[in-house]
PDB file of N, CA, C and O in Angstrom:
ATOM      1  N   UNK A   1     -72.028  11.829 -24.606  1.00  0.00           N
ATOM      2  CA  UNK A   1     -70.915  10.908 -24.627  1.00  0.00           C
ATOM      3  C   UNK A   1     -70.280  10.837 -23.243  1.00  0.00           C
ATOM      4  O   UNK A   1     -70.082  11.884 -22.626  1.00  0.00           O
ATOM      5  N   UNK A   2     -69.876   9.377 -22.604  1.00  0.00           N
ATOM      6  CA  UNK A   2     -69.282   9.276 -21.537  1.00  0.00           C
ATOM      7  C   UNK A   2     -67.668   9.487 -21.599  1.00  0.00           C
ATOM      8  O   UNK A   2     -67.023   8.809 -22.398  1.00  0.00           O
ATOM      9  N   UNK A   3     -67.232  10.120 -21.031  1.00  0.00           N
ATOM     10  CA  UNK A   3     -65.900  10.846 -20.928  1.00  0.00           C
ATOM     11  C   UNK A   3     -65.312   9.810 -19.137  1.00  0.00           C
ATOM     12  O   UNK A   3     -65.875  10.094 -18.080  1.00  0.00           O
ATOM     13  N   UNK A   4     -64.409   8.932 -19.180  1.00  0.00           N
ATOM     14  CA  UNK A   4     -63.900   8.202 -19.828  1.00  0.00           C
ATOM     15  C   UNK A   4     -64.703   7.057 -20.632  1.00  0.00           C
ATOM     16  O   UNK A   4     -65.242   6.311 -19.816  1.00  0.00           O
ATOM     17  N   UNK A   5     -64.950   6.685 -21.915  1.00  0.00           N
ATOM     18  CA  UNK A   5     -65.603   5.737 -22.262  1.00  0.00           C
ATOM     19  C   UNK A   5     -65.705   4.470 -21.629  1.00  0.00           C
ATOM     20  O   UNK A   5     -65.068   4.198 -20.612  1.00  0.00           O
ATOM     21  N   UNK A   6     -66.701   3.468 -22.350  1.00  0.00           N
ATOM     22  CA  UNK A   6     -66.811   2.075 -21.452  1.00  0.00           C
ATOM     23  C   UNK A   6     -65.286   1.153 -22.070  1.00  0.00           C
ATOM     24  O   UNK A   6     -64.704   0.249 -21.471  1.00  0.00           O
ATOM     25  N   UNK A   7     -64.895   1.807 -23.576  1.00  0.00           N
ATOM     26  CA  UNK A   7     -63.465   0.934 -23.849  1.00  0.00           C
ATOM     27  C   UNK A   7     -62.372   1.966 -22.977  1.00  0.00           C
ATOM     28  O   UNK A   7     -61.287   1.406 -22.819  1.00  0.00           O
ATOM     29  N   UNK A   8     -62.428   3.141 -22.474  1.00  0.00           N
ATOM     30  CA  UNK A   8     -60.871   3.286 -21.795  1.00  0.00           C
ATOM     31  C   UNK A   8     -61.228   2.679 -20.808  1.00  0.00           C
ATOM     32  O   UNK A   8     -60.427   1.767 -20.602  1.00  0.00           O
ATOM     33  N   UNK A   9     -62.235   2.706 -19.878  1.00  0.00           N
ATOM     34  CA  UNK A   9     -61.974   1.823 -18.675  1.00  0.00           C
ATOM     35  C   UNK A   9     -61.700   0.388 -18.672  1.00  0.00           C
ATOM     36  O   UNK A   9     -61.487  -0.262 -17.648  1.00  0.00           O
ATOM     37  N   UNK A  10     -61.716  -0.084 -19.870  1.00  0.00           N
ATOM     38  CA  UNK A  10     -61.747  -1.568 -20.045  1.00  0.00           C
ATOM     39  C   UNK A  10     -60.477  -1.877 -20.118  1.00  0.00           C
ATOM     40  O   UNK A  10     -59.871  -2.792 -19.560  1.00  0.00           O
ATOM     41  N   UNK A  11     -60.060  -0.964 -20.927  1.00  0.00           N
ATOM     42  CA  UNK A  11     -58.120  -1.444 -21.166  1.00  0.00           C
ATOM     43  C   UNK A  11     -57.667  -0.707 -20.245  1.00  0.00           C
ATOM     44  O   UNK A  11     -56.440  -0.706 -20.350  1.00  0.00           O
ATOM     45  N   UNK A  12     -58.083   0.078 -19.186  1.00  0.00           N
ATOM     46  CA  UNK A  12     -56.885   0.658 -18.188  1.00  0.00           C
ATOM     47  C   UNK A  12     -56.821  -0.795 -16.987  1.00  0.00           C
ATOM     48  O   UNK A  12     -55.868  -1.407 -16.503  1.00  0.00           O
ATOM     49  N   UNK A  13     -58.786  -0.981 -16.789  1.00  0.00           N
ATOM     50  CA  UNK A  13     -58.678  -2.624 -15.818  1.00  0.00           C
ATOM     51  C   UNK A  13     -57.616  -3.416 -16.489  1.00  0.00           C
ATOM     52  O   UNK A  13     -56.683  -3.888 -15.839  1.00  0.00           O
ATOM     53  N   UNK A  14     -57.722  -3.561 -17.671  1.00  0.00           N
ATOM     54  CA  UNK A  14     -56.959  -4.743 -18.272  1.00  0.00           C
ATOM     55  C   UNK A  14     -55.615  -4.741 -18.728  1.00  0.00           C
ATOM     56  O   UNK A  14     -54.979  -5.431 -19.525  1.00  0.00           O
ATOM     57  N   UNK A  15     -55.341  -3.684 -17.932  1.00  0.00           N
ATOM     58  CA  UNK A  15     -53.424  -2.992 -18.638  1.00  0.00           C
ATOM     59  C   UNK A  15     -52.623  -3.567 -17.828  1.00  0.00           C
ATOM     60  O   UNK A  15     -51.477  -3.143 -17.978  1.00  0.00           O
ATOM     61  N   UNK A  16     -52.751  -4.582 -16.796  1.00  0.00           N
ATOM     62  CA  UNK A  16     -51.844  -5.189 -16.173  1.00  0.00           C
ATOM     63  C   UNK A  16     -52.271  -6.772 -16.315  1.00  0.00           C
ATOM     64  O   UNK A  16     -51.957  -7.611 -15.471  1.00  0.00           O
ATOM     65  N   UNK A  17     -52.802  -6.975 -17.143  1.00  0.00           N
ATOM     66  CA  UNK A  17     -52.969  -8.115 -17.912  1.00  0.00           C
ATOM     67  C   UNK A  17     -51.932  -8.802 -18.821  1.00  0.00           C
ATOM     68  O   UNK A  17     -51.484  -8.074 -19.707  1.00  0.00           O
ATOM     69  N   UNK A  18     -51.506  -9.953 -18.777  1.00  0.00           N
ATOM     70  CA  UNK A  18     -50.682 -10.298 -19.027  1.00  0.00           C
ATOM     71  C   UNK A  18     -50.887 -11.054 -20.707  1.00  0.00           C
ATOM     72  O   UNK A  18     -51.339 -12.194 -20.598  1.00  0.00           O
ATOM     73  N   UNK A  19     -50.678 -10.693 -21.951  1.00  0.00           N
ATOM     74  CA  UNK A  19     -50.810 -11.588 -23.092  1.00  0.00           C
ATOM     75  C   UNK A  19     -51.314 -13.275 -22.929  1.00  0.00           C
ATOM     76  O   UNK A  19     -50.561 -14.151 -22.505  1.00  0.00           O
ATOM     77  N   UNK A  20     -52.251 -13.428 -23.213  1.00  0.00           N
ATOM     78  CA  UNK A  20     -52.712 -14.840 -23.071  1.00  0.00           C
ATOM     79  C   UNK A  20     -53.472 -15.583 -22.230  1.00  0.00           C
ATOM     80  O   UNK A  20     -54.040 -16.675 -22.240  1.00  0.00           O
ATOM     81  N   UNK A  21     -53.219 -14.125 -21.070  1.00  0.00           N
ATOM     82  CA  UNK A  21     -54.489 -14.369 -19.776  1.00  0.00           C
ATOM     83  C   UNK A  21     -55.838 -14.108 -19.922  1.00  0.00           C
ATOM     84  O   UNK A  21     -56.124 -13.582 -20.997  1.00  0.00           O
ATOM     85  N   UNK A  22     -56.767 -14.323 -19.147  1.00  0.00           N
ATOM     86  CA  UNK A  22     -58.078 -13.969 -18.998  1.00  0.00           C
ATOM     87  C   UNK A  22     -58.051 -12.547 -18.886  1.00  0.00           C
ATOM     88  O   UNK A  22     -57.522 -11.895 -17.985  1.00  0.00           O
ATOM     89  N   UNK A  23     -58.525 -12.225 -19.648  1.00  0.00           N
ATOM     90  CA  UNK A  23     -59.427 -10.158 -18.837  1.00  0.00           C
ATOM     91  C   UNK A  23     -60.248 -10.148 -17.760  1.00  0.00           C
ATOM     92  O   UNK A  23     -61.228 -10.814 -17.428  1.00  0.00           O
ATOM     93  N   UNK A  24     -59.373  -8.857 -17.078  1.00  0.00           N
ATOM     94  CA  UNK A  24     -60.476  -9.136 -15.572  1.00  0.00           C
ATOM     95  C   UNK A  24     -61.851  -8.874 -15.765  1.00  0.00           C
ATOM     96  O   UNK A  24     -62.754  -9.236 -15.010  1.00  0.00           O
ATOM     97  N   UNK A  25     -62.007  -8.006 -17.171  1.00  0.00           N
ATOM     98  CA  UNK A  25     -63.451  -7.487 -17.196  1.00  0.00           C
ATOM     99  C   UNK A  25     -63.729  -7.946 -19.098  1.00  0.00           C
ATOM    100  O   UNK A  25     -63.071  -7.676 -20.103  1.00  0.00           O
ATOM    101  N   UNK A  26     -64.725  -8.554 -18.931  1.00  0.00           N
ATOM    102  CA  UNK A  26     -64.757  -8.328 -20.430  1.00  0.00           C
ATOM    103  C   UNK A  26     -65.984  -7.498 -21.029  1.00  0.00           C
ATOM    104  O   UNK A  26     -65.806  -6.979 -22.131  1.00  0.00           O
ATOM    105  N   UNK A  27     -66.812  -7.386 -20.599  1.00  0.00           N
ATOM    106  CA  UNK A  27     -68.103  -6.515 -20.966  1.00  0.00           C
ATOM    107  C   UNK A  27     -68.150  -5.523 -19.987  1.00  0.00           C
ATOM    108  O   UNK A  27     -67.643  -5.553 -18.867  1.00  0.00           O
ATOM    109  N   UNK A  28     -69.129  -4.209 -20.770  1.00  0.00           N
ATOM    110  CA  UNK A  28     -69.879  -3.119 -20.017  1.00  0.00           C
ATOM    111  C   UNK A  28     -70.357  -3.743 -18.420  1.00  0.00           C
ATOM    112  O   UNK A  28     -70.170  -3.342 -17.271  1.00  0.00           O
ATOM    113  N   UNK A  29     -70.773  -4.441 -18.776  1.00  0.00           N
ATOM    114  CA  UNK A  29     -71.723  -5.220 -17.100  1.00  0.00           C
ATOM    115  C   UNK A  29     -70.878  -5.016 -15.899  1.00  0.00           C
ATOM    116  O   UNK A  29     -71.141  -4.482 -14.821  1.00  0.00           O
ATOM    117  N   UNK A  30     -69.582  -5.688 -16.440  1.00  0.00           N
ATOM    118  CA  UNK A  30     -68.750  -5.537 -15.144  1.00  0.00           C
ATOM    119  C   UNK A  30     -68.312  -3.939 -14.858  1.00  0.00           C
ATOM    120  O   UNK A  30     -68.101  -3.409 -13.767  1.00  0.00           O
ATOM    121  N   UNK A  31     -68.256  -3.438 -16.000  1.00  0.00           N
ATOM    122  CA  UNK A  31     -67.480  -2.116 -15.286  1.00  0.00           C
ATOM    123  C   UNK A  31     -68.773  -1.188 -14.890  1.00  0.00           C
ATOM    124  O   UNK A  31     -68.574  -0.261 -14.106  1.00  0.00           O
ATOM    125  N   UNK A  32     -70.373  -1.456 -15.519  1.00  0.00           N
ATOM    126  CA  UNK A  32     -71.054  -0.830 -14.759  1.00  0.00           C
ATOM    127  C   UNK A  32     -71.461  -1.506 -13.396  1.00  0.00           C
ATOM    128  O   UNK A  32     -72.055  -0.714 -12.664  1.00  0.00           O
ATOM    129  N   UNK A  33     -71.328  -2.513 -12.972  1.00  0.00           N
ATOM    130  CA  UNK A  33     -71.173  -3.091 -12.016  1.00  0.00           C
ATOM    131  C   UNK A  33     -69.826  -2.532 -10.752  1.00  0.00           C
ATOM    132  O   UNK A  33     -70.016  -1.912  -9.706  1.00  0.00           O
ATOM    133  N   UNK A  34     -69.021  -2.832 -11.107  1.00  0.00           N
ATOM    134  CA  UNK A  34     -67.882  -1.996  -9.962  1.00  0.00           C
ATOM    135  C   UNK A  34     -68.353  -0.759  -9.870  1.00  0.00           C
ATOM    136  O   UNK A  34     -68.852  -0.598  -8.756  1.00  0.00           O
ATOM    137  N   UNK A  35     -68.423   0.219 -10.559  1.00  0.00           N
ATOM    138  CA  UNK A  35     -68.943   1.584 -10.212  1.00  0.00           C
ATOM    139  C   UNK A  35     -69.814   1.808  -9.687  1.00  0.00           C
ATOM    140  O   UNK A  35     -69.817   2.702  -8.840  1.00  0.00           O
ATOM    141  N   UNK A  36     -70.890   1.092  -9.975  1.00  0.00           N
ATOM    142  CA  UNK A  36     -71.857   1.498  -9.370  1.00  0.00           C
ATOM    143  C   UNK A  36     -71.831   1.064  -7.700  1.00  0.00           C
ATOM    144  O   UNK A  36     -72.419   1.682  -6.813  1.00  0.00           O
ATOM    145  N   UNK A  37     -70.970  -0.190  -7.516  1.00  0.00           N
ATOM    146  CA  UNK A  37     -70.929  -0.787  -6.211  1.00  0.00           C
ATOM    147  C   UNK A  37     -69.818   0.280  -5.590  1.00  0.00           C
ATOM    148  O   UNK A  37     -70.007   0.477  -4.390  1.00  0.00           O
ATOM    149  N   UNK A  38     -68.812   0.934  -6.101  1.00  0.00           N
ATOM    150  CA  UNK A  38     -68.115   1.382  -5.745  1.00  0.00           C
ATOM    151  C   UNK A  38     -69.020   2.918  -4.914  1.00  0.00           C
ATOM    152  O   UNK A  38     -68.949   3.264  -3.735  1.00  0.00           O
ATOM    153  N   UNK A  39     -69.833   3.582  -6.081  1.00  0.00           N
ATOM    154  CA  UNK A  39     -70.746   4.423  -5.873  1.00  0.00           C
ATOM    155  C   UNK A  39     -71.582   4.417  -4.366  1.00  0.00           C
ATOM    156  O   UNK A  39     -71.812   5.270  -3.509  1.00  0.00           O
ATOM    157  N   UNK A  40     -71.898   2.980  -4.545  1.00  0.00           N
ATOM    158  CA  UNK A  40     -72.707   3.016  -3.272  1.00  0.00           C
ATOM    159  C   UNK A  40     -72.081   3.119  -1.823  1.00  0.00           C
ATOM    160  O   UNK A  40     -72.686   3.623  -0.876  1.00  0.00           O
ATOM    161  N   UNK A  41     -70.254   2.361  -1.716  1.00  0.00           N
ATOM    162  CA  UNK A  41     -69.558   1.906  -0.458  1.00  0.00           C
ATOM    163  C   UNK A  41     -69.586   4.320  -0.442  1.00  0.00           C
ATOM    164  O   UNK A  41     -70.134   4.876   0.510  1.00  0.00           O
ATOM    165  N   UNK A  42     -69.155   4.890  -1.207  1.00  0.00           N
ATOM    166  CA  UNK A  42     -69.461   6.636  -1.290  1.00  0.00           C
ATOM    167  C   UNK A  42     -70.586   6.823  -0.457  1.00  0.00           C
ATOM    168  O   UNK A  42     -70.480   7.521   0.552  1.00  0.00           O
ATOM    169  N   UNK A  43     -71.725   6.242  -0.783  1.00  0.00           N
ATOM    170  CA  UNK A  43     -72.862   7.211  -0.622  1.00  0.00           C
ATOM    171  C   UNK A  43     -72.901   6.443   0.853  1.00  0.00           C
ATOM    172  O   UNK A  43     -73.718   7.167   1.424  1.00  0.00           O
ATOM    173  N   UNK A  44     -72.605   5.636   1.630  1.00  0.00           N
ATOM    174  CA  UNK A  44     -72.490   4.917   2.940  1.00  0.00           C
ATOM    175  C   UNK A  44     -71.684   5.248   3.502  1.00  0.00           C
ATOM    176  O   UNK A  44     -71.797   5.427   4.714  1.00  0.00           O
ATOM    177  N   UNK A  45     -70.372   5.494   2.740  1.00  0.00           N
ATOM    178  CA  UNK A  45     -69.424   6.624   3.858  1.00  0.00           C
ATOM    179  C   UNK A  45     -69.521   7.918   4.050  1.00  0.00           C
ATOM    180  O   UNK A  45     -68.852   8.594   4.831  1.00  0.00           O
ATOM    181  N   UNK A  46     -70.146   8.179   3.515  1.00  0.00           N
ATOM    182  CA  UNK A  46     -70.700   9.738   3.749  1.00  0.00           C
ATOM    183  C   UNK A  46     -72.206   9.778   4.570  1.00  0.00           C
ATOM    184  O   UNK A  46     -72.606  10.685   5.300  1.00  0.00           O
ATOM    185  N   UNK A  47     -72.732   8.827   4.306  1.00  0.00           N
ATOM    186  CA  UNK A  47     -74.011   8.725   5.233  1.00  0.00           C
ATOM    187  C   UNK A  47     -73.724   8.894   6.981  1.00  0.00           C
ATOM    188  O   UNK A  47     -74.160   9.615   7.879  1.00  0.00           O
ATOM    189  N   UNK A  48     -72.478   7.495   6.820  1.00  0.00           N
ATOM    190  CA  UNK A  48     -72.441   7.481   7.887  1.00  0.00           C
ATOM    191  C   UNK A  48     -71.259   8.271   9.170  1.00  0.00           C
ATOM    192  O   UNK A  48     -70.905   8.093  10.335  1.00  0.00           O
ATOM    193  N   UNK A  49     -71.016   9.152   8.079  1.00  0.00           N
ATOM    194  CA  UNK A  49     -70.620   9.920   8.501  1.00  0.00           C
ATOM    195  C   UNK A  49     -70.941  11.274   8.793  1.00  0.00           C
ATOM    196  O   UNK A  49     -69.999  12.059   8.897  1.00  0.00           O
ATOM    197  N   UNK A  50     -72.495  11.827   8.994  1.00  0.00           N
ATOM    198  CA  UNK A  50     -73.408  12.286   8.682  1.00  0.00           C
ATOM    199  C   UNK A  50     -72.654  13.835   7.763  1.00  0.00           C
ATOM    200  O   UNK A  50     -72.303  14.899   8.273  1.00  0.00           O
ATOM    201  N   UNK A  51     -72.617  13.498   6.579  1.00  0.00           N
ATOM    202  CA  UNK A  51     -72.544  14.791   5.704  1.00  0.00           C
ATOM    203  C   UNK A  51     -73.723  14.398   5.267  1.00  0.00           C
ATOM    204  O   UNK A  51     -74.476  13.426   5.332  1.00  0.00           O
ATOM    205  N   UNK A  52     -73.625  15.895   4.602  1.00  0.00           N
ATOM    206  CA  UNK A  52     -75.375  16.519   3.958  1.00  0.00           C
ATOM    207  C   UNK A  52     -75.116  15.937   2.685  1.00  0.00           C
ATOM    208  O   UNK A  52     -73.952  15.674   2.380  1.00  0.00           O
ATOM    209  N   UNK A  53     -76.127  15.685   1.846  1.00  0.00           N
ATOM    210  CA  UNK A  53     -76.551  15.398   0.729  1.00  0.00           C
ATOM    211  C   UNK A  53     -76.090  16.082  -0.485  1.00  0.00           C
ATOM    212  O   UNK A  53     -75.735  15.666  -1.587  1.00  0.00           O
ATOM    213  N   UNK A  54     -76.183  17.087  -0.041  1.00  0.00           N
ATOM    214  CA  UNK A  54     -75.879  18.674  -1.186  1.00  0.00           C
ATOM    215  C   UNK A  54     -74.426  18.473  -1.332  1.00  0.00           C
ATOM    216  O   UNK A  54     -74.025  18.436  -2.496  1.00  0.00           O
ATOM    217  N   UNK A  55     -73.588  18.341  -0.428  1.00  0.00           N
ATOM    218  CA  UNK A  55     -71.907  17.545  -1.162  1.00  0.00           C
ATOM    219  C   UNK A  55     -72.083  16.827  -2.264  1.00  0.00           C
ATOM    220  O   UNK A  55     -71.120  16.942  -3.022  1.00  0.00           O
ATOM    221  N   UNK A  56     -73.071  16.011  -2.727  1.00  0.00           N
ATOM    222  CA  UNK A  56     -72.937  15.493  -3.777  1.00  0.00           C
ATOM    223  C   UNK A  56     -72.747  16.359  -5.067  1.00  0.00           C
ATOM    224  O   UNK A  56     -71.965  16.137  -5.991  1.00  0.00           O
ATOM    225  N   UNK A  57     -73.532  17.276  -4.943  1.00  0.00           N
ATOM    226  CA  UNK A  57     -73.406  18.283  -6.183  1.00  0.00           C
ATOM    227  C   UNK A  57     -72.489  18.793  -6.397  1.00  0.00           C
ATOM    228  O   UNK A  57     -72.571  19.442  -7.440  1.00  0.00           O
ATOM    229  N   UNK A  58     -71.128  18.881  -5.694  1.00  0.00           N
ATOM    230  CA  UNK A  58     -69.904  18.977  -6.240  1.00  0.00           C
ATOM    231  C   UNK A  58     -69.161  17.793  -6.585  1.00  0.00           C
ATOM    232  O   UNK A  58     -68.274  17.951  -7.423  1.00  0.00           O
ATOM    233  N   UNK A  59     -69.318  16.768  -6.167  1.00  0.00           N
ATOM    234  CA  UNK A  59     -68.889  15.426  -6.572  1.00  0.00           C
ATOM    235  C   UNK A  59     -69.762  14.596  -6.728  1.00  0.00           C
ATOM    236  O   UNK A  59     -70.062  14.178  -5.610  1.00  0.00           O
ATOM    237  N   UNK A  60     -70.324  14.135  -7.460  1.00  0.00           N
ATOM    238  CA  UNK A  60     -71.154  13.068  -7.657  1.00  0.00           C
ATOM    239  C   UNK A  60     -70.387  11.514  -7.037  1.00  0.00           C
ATOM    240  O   UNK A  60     -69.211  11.188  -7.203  1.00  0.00           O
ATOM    241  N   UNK A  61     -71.168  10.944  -6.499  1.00  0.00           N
ATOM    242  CA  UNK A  61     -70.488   9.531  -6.131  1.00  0.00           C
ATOM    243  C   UNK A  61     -70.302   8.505  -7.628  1.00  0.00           C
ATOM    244  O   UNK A  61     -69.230   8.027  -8.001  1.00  0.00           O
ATOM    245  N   UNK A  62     -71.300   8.380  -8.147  1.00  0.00           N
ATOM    246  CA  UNK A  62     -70.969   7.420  -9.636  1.00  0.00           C
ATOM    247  C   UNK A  62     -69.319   8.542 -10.311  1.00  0.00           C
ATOM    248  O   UNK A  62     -68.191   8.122 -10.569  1.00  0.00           O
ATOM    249  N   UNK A  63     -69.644   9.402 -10.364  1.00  0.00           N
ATOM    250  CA  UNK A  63     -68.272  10.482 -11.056  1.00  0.00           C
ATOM    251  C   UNK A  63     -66.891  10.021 -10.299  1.00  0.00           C
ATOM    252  O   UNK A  63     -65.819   9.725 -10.826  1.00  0.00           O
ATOM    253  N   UNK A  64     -67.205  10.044  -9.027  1.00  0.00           N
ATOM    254  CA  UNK A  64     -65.988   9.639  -8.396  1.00  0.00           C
ATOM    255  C   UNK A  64     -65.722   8.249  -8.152  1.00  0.00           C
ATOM    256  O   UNK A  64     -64.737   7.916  -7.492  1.00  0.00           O
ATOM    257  N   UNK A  65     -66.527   7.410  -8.635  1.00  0.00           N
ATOM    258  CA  UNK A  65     -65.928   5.986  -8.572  1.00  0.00           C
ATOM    259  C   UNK A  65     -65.559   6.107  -9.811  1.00  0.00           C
ATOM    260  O   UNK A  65     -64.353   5.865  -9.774  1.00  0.00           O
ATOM    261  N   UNK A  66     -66.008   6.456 -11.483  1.00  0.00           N
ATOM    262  CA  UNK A  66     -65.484   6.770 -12.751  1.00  0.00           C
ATOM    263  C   UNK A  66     -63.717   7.136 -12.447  1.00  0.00           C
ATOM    264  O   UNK A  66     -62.607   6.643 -12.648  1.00  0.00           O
ATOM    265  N   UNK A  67     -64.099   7.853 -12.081  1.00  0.00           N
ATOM    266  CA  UNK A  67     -62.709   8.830 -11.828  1.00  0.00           C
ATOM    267  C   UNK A  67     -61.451   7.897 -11.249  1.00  0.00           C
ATOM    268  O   UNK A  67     -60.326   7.894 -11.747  1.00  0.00           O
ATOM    269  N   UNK A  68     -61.905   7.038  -9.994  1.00  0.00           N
ATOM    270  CA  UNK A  68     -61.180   6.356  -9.381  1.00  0.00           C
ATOM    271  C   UNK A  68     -60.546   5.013 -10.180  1.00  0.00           C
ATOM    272  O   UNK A  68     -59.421   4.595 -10.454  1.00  0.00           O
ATOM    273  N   UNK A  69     -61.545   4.707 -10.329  1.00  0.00           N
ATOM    274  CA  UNK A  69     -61.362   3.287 -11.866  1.00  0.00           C
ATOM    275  C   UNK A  69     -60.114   3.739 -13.005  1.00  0.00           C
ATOM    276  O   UNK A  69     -59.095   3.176 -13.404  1.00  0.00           O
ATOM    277  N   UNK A  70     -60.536   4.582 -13.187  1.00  0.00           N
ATOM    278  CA  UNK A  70     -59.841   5.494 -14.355  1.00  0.00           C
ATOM    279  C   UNK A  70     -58.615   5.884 -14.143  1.00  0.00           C
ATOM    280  O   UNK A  70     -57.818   5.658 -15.053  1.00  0.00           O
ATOM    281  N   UNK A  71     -58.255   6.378 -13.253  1.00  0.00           N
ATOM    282  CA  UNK A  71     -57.086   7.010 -12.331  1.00  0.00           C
ATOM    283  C   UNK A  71     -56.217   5.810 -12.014  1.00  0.00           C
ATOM    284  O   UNK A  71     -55.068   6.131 -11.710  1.00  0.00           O
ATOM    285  N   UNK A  72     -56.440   4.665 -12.007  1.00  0.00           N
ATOM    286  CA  UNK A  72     -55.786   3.136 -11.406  1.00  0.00           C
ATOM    287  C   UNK A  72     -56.045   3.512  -9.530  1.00  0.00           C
ATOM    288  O   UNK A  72     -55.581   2.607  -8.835  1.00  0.00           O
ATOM    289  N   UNK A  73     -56.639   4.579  -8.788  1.00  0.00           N
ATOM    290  CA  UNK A  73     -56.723   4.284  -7.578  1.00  0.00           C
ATOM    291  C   UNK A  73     -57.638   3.019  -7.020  1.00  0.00           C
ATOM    292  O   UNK A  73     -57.374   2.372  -6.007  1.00  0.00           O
ATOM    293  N   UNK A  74     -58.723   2.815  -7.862  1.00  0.00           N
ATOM    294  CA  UNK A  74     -59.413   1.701  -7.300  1.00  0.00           C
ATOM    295  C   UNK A  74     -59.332   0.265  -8.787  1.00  0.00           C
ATOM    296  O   UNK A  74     -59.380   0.370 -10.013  1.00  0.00           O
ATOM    297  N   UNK A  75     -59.225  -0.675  -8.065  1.00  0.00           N
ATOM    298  CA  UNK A  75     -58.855  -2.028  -8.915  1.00  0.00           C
ATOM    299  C   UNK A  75     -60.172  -2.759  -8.927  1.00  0.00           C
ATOM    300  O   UNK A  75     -61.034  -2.428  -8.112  1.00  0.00           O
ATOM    301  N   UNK A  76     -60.424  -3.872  -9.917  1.00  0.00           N
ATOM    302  CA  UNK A  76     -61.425  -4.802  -9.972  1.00  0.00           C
ATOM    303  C   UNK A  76     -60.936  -6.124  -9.912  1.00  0.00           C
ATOM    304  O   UNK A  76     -60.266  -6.767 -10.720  1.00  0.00           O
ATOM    305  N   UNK A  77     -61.341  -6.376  -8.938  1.00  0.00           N
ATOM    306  CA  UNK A  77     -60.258  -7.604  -8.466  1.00  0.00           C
ATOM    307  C   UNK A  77     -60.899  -8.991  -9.304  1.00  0.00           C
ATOM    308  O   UNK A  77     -62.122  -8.877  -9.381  1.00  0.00           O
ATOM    309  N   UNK A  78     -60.562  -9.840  -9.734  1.00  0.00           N
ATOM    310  CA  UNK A  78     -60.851 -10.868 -11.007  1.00  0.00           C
ATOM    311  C   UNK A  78     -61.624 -12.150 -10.004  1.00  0.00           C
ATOM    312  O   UNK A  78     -61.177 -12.670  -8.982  1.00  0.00           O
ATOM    313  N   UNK A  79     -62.812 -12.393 -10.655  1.00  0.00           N
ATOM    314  CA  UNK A  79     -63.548 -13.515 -10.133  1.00  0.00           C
ATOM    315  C   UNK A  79     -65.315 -13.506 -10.943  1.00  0.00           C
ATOM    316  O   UNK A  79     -65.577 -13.776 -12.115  1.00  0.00           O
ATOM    317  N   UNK A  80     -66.298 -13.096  -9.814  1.00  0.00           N
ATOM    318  CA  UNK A  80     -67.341 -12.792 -10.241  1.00  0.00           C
ATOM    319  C   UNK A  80     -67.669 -11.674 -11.010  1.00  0.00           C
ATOM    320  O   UNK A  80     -66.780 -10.842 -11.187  1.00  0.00           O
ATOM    321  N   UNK A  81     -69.323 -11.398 -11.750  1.00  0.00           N
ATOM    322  CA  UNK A  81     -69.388 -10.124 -12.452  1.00  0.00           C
ATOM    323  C   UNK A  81     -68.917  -9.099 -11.672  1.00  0.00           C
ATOM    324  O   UNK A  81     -67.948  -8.342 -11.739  1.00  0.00           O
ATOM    325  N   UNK A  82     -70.279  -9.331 -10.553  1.00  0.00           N
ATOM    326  CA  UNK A  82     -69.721  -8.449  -9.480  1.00  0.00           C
ATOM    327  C   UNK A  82     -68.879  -8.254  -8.566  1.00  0.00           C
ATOM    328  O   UNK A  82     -69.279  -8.188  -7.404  1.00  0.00           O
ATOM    329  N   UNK A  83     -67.573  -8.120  -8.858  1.00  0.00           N
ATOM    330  CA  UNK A  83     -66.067  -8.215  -8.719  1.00  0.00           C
ATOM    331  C   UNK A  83     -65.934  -7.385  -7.429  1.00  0.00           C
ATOM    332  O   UNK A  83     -66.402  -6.247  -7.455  1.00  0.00           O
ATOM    333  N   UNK A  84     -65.211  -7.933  -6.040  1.00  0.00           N
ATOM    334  CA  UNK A  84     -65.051  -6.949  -5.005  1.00  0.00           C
ATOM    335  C   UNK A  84     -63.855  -5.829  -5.195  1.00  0.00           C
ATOM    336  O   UNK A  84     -62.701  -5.708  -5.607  1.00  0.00           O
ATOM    337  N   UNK A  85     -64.546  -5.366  -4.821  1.00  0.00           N
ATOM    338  CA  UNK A  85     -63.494  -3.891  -5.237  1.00  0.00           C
ATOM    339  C   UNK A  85     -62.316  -3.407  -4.359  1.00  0.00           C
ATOM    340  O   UNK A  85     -62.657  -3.130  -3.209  1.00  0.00           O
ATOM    341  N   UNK A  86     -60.939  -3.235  -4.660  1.00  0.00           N
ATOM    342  CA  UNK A  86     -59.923  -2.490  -3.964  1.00  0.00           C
ATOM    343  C   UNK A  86     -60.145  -1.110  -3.989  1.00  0.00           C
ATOM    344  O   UNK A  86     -60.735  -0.352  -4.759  1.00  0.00           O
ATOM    345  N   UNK A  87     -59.562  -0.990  -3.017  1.00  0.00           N
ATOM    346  CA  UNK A  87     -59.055   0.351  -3.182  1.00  0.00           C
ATOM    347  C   UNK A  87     -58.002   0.874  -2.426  1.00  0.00           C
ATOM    348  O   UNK A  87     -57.617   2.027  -2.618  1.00  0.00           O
TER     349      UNK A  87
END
């Protein structure tokens, strides 16, 4: 089981949603979509910043974009599936 699920991340994106508006996200797609894009801008700042690989094993990059989503630090900004990401 995924710990936060695909519905808490859905209503935390969508908790500043206003009654009657569009949802920024309405399916799994999008929120595996931001994470995973989020995942990757991780694994490029750390590249290029030359850390080692083996950091990951205390933080996973997909875990810490979860985390970030979850936390309200990073937003899904409303448009395409693949929604550009704040942070």
């Amino acid at each position: 089981m995924l710990h936060p699920s695909y519905s808490d991340l859905m209503n935390v994106v969508n908790s500043d949603v206003e009654e009657g508006e569009t949802p920024v996200v309405n399916s799994r797609y999008s929120i595996v979509m931001a994470t995973s894009k989020r995942a990757r801008q991780i694994i490029a700042r750390q590249s290029r910043a030359g850390e080692d690989m083996k950091a990951f094993s205390v933080s996973k990059p997909l875990s810490k974009a979860v985390e970030e989503l979850y936390t309200g630090q990073l937003k899904i900004l409303p448009g395409e599936e693949t929604a550009e990401l704040e942070s």
